[in-house]
C-alpha positions as CSV (number, residue, x, y, z in Angstrom):
1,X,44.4,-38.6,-107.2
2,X,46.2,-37.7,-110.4
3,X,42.7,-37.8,-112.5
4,X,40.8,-35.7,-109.3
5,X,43.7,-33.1,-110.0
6,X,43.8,-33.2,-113.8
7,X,39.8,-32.3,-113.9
8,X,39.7,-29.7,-110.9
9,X,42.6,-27.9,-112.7
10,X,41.1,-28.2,-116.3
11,X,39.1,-25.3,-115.5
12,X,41.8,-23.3,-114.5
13,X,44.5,-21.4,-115.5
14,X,47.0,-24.2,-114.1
15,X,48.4,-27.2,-116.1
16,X,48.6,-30.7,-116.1
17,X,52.1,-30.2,-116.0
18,X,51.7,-29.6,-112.2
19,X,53.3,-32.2,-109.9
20,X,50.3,-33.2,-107.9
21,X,52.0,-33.5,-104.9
22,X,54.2,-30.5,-105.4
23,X,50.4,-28.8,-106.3
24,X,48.7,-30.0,-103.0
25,X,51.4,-29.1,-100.4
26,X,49.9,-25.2,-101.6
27,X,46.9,-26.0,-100.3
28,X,46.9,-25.8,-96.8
29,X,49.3,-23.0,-97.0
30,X,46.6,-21.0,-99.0
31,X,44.0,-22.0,-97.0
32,X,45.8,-19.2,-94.0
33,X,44.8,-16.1,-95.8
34,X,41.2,-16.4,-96.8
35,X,40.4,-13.1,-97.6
36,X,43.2,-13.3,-99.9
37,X,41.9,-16.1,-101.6
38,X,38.2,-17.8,-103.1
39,X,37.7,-15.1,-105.9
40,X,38.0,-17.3,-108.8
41,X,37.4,-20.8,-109.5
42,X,41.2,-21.8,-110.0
43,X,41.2,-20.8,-106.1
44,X,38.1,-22.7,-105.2
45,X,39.1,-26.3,-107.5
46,X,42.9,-25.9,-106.0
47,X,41.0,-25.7,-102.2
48,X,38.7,-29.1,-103.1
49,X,41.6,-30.9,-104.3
50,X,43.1,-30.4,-101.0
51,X,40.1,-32.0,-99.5
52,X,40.1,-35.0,-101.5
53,X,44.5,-35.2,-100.8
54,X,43.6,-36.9,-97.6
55,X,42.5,-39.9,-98.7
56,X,46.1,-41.5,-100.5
57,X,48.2,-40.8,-97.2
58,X,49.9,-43.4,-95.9
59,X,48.1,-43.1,-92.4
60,X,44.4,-43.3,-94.3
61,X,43.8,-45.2,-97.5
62,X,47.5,-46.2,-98.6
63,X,48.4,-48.5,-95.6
64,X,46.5,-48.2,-92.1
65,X,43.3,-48.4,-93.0
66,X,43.8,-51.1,-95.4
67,X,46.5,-52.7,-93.7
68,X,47.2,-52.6,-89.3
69,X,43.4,-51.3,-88.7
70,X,41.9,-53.5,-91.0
71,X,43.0,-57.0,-89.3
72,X,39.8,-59.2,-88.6
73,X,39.3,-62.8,-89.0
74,X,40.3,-62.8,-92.9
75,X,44.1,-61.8,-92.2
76,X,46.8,-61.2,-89.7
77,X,50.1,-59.2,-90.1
78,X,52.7,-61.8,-90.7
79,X,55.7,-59.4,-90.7
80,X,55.9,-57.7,-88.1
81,X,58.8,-59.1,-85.5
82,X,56.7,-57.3,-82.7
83,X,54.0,-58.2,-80.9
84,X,53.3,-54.6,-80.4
85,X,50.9,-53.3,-83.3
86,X,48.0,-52.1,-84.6
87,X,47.2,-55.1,-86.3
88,X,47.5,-57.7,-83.2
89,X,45.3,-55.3,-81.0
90,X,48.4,-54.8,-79.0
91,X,49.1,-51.1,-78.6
92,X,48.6,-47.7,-76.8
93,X,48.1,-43.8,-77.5
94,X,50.5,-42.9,-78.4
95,X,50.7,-45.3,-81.6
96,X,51.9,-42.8,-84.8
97,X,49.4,-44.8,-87.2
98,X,46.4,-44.0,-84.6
99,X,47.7,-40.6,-84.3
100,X,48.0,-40.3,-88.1
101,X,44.9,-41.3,-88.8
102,X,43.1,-38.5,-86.4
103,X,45.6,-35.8,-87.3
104,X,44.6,-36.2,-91.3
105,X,40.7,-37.0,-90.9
106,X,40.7,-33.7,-88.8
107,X,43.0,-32.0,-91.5
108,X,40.5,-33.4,-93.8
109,X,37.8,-31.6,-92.2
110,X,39.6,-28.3,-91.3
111,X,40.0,-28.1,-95.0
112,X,36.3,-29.0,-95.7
113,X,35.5,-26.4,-93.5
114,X,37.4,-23.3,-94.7
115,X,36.1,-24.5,-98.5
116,X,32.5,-24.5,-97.4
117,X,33.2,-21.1,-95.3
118,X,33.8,-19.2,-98.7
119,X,32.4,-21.0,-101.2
120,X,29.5,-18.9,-101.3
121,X,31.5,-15.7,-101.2
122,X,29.7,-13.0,-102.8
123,X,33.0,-12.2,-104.9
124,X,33.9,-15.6,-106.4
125,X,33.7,-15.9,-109.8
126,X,32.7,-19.3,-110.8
127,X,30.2,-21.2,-113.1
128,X,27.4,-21.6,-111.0
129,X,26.8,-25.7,-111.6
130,X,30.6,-26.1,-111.0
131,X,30.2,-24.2,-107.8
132,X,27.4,-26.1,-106.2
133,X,29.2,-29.2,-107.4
134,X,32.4,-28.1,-105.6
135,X,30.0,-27.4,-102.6
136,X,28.8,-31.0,-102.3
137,X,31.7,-32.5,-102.5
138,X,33.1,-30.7,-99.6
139,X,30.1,-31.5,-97.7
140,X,30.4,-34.8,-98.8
141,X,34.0,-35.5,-97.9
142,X,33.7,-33.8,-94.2
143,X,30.7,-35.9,-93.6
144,X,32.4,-38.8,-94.4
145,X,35.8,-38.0,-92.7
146,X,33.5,-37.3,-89.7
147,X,32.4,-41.0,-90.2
148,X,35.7,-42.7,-90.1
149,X,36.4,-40.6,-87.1
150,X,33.1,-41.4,-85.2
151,X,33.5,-45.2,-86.7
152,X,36.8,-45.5,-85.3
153,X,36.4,-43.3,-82.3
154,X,33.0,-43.1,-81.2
155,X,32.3,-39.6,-79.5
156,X,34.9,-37.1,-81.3
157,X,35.0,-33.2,-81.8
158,X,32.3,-31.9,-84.3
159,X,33.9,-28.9,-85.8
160,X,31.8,-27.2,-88.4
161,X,33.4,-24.0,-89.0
162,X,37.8,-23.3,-89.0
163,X,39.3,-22.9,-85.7
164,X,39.4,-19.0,-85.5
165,X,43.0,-18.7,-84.6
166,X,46.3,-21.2,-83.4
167,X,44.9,-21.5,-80.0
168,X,41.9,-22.7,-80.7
169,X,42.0,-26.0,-79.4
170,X,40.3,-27.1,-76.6
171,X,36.6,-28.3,-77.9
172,X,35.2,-31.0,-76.1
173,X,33.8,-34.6,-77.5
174,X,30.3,-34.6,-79.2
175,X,28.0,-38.0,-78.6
176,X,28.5,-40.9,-81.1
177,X,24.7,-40.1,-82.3
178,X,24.7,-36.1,-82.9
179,X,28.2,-36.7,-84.9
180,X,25.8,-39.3,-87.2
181,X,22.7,-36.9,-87.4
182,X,25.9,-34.4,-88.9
183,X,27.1,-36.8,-91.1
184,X,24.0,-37.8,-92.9
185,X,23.0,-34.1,-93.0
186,X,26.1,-33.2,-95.0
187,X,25.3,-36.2,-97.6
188,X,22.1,-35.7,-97.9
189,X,22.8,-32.0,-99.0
190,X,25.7,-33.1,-101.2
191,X,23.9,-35.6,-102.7
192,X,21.4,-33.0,-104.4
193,X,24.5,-30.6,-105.3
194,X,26.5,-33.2,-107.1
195,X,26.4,-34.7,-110.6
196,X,24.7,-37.9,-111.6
197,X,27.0,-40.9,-112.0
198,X,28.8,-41.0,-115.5
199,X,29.4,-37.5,-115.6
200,X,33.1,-38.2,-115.3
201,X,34.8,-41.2,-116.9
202,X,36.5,-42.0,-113.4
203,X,35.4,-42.9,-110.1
204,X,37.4,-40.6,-107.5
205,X,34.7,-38.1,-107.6
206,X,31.9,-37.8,-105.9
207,X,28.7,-38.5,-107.9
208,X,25.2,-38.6,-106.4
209,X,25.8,-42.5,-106.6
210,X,28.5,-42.5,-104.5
211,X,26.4,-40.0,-102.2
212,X,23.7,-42.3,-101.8
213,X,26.0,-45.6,-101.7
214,X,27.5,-44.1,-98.7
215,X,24.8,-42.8,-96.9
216,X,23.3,-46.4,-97.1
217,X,26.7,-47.6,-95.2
218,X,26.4,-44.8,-92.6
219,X,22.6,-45.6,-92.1
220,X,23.7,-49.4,-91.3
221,X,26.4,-48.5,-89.0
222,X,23.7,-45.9,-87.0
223,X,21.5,-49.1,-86.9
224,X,24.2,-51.2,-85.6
225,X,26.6,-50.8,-82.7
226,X,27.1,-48.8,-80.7
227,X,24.2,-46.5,-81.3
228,X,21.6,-49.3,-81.9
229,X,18.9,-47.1,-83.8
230,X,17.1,-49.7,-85.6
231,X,14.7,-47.1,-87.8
232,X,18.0,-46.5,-89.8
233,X,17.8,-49.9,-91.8
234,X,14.7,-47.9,-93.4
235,X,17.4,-45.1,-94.3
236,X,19.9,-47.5,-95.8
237,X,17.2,-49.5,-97.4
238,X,16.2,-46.3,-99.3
239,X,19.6,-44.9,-100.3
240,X,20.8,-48.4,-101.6
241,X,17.7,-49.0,-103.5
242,X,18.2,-45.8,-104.9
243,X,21.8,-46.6,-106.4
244,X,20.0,-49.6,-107.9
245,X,17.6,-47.7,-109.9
246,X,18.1,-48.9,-113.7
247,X,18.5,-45.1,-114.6
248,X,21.9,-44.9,-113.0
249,X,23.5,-47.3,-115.0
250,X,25.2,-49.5,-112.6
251,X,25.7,-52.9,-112.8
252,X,28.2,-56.1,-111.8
253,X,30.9,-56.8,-113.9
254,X,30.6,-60.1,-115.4
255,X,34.1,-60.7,-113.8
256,X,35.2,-60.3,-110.4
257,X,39.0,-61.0,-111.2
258,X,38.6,-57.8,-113.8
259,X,37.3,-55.6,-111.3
260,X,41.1,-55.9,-109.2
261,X,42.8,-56.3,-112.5
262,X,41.5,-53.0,-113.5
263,X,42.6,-51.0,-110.6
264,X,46.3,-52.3,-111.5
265,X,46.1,-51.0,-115.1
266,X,44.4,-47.6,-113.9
267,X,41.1,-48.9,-115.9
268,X,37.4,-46.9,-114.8
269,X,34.4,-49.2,-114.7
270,X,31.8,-46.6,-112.9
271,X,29.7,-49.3,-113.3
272,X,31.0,-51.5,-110.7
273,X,33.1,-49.2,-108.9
274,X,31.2,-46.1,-107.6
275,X,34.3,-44.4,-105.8
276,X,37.8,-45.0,-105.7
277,X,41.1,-43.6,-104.1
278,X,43.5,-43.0,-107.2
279,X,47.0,-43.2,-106.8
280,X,49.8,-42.3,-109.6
281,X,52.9,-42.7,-110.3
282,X,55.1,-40.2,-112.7
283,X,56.4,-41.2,-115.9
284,X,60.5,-40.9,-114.1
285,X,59.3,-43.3,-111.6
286,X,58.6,-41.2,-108.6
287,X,55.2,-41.6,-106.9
288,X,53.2,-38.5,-107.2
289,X,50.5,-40.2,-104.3
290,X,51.7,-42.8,-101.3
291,X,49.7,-46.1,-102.7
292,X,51.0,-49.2,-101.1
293,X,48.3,-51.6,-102.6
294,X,49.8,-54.8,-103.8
295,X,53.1,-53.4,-102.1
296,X,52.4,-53.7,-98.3
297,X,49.7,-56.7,-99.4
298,X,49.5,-58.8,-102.6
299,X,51.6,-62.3,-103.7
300,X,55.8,-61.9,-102.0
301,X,57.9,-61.4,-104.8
302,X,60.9,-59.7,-104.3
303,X,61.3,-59.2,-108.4
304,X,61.6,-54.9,-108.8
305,X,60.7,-55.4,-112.9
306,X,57.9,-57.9,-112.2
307,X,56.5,-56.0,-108.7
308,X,57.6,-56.1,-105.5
309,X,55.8,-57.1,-102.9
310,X,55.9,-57.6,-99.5
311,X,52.7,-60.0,-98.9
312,X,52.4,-58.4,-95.6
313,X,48.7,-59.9,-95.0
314,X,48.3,-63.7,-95.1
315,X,45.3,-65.1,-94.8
316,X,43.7,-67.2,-91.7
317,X,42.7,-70.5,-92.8
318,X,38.9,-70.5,-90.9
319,X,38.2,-67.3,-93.8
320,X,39.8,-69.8,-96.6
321,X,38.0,-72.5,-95.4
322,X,34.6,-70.7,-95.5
323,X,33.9,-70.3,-99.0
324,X,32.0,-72.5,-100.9
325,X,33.5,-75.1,-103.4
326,X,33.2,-73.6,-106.9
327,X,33.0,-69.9,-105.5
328,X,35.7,-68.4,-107.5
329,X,36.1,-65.5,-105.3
330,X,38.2,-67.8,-103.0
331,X,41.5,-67.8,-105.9
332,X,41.3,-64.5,-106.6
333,X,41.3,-62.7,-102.8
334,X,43.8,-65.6,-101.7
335,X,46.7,-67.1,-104.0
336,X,46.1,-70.2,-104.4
337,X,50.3,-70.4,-106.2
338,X,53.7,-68.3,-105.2
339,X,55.9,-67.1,-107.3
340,X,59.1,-69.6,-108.2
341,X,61.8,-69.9,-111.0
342,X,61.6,-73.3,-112.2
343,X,63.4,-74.7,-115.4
344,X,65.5,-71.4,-115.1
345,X,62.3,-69.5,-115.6
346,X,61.7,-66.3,-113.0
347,X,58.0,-65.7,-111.4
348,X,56.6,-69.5,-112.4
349,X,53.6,-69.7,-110.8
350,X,54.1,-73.3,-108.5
351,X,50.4,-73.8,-106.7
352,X,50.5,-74.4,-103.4
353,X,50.1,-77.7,-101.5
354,X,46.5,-78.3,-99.6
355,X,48.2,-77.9,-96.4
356,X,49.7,-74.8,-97.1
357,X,47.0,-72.4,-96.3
358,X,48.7,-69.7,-93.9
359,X,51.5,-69.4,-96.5
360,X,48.7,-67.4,-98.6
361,X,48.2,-63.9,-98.5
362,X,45.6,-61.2,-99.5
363,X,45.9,-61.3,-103.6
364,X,43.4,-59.1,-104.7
365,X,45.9,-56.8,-106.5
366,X,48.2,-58.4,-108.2
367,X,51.4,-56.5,-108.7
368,X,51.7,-58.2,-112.4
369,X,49.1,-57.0,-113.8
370,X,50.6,-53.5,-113.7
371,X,50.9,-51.4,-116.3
372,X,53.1,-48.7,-115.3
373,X,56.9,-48.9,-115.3
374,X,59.1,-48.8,-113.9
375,X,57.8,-50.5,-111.1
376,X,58.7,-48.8,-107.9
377,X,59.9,-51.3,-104.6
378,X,57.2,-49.8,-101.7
379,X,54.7,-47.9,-103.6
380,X,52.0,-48.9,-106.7
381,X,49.8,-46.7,-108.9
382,X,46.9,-49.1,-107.9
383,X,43.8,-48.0,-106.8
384,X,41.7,-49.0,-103.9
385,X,38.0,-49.6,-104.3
386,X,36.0,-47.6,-101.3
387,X,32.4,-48.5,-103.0
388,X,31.2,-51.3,-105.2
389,X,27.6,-51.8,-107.0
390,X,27.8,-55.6,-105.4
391,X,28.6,-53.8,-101.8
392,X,25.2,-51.7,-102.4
393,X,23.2,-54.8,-103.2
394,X,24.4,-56.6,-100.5
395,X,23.3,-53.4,-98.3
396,X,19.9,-53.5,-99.3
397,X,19.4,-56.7,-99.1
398,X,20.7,-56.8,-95.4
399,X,18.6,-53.9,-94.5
400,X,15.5,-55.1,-96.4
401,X,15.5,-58.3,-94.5
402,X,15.6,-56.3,-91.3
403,X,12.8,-54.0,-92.0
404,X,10.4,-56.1,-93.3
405,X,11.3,-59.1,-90.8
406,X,12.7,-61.5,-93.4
407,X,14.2,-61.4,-96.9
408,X,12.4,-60.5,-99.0
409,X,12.5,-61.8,-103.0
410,X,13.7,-58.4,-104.2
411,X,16.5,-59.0,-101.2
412,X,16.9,-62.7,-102.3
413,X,17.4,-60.7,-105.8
414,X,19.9,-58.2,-104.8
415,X,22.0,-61.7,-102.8
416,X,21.7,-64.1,-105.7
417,X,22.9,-61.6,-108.2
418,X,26.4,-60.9,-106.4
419,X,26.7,-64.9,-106.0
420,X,25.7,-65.6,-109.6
421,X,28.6,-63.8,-111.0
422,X,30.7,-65.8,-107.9
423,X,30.7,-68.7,-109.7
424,X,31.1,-67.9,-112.8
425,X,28.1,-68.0,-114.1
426,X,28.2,-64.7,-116.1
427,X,31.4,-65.1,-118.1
428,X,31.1,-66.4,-121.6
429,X,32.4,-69.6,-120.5
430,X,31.3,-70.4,-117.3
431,X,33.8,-72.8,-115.7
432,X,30.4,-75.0,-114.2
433,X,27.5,-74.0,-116.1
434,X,25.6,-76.1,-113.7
435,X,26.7,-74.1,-110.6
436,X,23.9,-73.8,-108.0
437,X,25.0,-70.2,-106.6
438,X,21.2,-69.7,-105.4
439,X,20.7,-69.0,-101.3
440,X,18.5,-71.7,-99.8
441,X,14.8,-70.4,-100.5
442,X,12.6,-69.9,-97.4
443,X,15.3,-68.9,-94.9
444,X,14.3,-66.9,-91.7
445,X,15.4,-63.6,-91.0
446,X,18.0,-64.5,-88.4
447,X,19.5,-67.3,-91.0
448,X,19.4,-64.5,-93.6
449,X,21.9,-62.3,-91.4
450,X,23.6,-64.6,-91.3
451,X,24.2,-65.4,-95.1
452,X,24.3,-62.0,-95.3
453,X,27.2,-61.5,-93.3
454,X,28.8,-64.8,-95.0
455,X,28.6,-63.0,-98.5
456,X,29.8,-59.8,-96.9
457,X,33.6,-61.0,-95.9
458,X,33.3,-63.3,-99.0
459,X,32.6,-60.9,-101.8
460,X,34.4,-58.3,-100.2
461,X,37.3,-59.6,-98.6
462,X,40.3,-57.5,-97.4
463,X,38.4,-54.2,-98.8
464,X,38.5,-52.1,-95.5
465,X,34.9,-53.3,-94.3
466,X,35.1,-56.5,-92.5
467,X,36.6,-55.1,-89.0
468,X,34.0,-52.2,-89.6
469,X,31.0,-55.2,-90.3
470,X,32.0,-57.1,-87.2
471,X,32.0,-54.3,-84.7
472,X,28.2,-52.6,-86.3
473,X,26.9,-56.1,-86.0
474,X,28.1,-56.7,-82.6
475,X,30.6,-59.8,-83.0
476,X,33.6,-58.5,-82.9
477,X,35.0,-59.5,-79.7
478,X,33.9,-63.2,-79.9
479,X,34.6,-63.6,-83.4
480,X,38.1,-62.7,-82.9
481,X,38.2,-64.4,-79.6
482,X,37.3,-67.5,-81.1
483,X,39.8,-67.1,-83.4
484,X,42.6,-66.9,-81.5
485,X,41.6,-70.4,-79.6
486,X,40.9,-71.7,-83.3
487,X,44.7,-70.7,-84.5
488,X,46.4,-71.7,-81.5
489,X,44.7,-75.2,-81.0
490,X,44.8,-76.0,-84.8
491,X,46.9,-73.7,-86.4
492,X,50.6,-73.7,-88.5
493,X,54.0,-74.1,-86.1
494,X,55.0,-70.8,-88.6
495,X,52.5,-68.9,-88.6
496,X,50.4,-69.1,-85.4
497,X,51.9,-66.7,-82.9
498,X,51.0,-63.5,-85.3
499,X,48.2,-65.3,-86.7
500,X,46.4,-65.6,-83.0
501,X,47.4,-62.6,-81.6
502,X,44.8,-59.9,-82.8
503,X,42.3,-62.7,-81.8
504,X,44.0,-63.3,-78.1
505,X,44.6,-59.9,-77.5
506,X,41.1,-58.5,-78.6
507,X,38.8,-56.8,-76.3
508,X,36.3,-54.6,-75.0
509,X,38.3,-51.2,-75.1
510,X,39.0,-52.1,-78.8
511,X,36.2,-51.4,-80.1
512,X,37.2,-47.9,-80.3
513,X,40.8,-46.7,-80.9
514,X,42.2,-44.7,-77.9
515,X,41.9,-40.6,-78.7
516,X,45.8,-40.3,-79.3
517,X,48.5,-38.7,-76.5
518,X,49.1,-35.9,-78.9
519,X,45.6,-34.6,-78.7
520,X,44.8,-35.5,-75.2
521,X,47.8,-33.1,-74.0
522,X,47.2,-30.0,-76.6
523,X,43.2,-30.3,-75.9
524,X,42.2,-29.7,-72.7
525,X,38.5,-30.6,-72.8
526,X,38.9,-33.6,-74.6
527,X,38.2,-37.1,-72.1
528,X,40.3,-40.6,-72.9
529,X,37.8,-43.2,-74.6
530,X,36.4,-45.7,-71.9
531,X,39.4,-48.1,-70.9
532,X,42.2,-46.3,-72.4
């Protein structure tokens, strides 16, 4: 968030010397008196900021998105001493990280709105590129706050303007499908008001790339459950292939351990990483943003000076067991050692025995490879990856192979690229130069999915999409199902009660989250979600 701040306000009259968060708790504030405000382009950058402020909250991408709504078949919640959660499926309406979520995306939105309302007041004063920029982004950010809502929710309140005073409130649910038709309208238009990718030397921006990337995610989820419109693997064919054009400059890193590394030492690689949620922390050790990554998850270690971590997330051993020997994505997204002193030494790495598979946890970031000091206990300066180049190939290639029946060899291209640098064989030493990392030529298209879907969880592991994948392609229930009866007739003494439950628990009404207690008693022509 720090760098979204530091480049909104360098055309302003405000310093960097603004706390961020002290900065964004104006915004909403502002936002009350309108006609009071939007006449100059300090106004109008302070306003977007607040927009993009949603996305580090605890309740979005700083812990429940990431964390208790992200549980699938890669992880379970190994902390909690409840059986009552978010993450095991167990839980109600009134559940604060459910009613966080929907109070922010809809704060999100509200603030989206009231930008967009007077962006093209007729006294603003404001560079006209910098205003149409500022325009997109808003449009881009509602649409895709309007996505996580309708993801999440199904049917929800479309609001396109502000509420026009307090008591507005009562606005009833708009179908699944018109919300989407909404959504891709406002990043379609964004896309065209936005800069090109490399404008900025950071990814928390919004760049055309990121526009199309995302529409190309949105397009999928319209083809998949619940709405089932199968001309929309055209859509997302189109806006991934147009990310992969060689004019935008985007490419894999040659080394998927750098790309997580990276995020801990607040390093940019726009290649790679087309968006990102920033967090920072100040230089007395306060958090200016409320990142949790590599706090909440990452390798335990209760070491302040080294980096705390909880290792909330372990990791089920069917999603271990899945990956292919000499894939080295496996050691990177799961730890294959824990931290131990040995020969008086703090924070030896000691690997871990074959057997002990539910002991590991979700290491992407890596609390050691962090730059900033001092290290706080709960919170990190690490960011959190929300769109990667090798999530875009994998997006056309999935909705290539649907469109034209079977994969194709531009989508056996788009697969075998992600998996070539899988194992290994892009660094300057590959570790088995003699790695066969090809897909099986000739498959069918319903053996293709399925690879598809493999590479998905494998190359992009615990990064808020695999929930999301198994619900759009329709296996949610009987992949988690499965997994329950897989834990408890096989699984660790320690570890299977928590790591069974979101499996045993799972069912039809949690597909969608319930609309939460709070809202259901202030709106009064908003209906429950179907078994809630």
């Amino acid at each position: 968030m720090k760098r979204i701040i530091y480049s909104l306000l360098a055309v302003s009259t405000l310093t960097g010397t603004v706390g961020c968060k002290k900065f964004l708790d104006k915004v909403p504030t502002d936002f009350i008196s309108p006609e009071n405000y939007f006449k100059t382009e300090t106004d109008v950058m302070t306003a977007l900021a607040g927009v993009y402020d949603i996305m580090g909250k605890t309740n979005t991408y700083s812990r429940t998105l990431i964390f208790e709504n992200d549980i699938s078949d890669e992880g379970f919640n190994s902390l909690s001493s409840t059986p009552i959660d978010l993450s095991f499926n167990n839980y109600d309406a009134s559940h604060g990280g459910i009613n966080g979520m929907w109070n922010l995306f809809y704060q999100g939105v509200n603030r989206a709105n009231m930008l967009l309302q007077n962006i093209d007041n007729k006294d603003l004063v404001m560079d006209e590129t910098k205003r149409k920029a500022a325009k997109g982004e808003a449009l881009f950010l509602r649409g895709y706050y309007y996505f996580v809502l309708a993801s999440n929710w199904g049917d929800v309140p479309l609001r396109l303007k502000p509420p026009a005073n307090a008591s507005d409130v009562n606005i009833a649910r708009t179908p699944v499908a018109q919300v989407f038709e909404q959504i891709v309208k406002d990043m379609e238009e964004a896309a065209d008001l936005v800069p090109v990718s490399g404008t900025y030397t950071f990814n928390s921006r919004i760049t055309k790339s990121t526009a199309w990337g995302i529409l190309a995610r949105v397009n999928l989820k319209w083809a998949g459950e619940p709405i089932k419109n199968t001309a929309k693997f055209a859509e997302a064919k189109k806006w991934a292939a147009k990310v992969m054009e060689p004019g935008n400059g985007h490419q894999l890193n040659n080394d998927y351990t750098q790309i997580f590394i990276n995020h801990a030492q607040d390093k940019y690689d726009i290649k790679e990483c087309l968006w990102e949620v920033e967090f920072n922390k100040l230089t007395t050790g306060g958090q200016e943003e409320e990142g949790a990554i590599g706090s909440i998850t990452g390798i335990p270690n209760s070491d302040k000076a080294f980096g705390y971590s909880y290792g909330a997330v372990h990791v089920q051993e069917k999603y271990y067991s899945s990956f292919e020997a000499g894939d080295l994505r496996r050691d990177w997204t799961i730890n294959p050692y824990y931290y131990s002193t040995v020969g008086g030494v703090p924070n030896s790495k000691v690997n871990y025995t074959a057997a002990q598979i539910y002991n590991r946890c979700n290491a992407k970031w890596r609390r050691e490879y962090e730059t900033a000091t001092p290290k706080n206990v709960g919170t990190t300066p690490i960011n959190f990856p929300l769109l990667r180049y090798a999530d875009v190939l994998l997006m056309f290639a999935e909705a290539d192979n649907e469109v034209s029946g079977g994969p194709t060899p531009e989508a056996y291209a788009a697969i075998n690229a992600v998996r070539k640098r899988a194992f290994g064989l892009n660094l300057p030493t590959p570790p088995n130069p003699a790695a066969v990392y090809e897909l099986t030529p000739g498959l069918d298209q319903v053996a293709f999915r399925e690879a598809i879907m493999k590479e998905r969880t494998h190359e992009l592991g615990f990064e808020a999409l695999r929930k999301f994948d198994l619900i759009r392609w329709g296996i949610y229930l009987s992949t988690m199902n499965q997994l329950g009866a897989y834990v408890n007739a096989t699984g660790n003494a320690t570890y299977k009660a928590n790591a069974a439950r979101a499996g045993e628990n799972a069912a039809k009404r949690h597909l969608l989250l319930p609309i939460p207690s709070a809202e259901m008693s202030l709106n009064k022509s908003i209906i429950q979600n179907f078994e809630w």
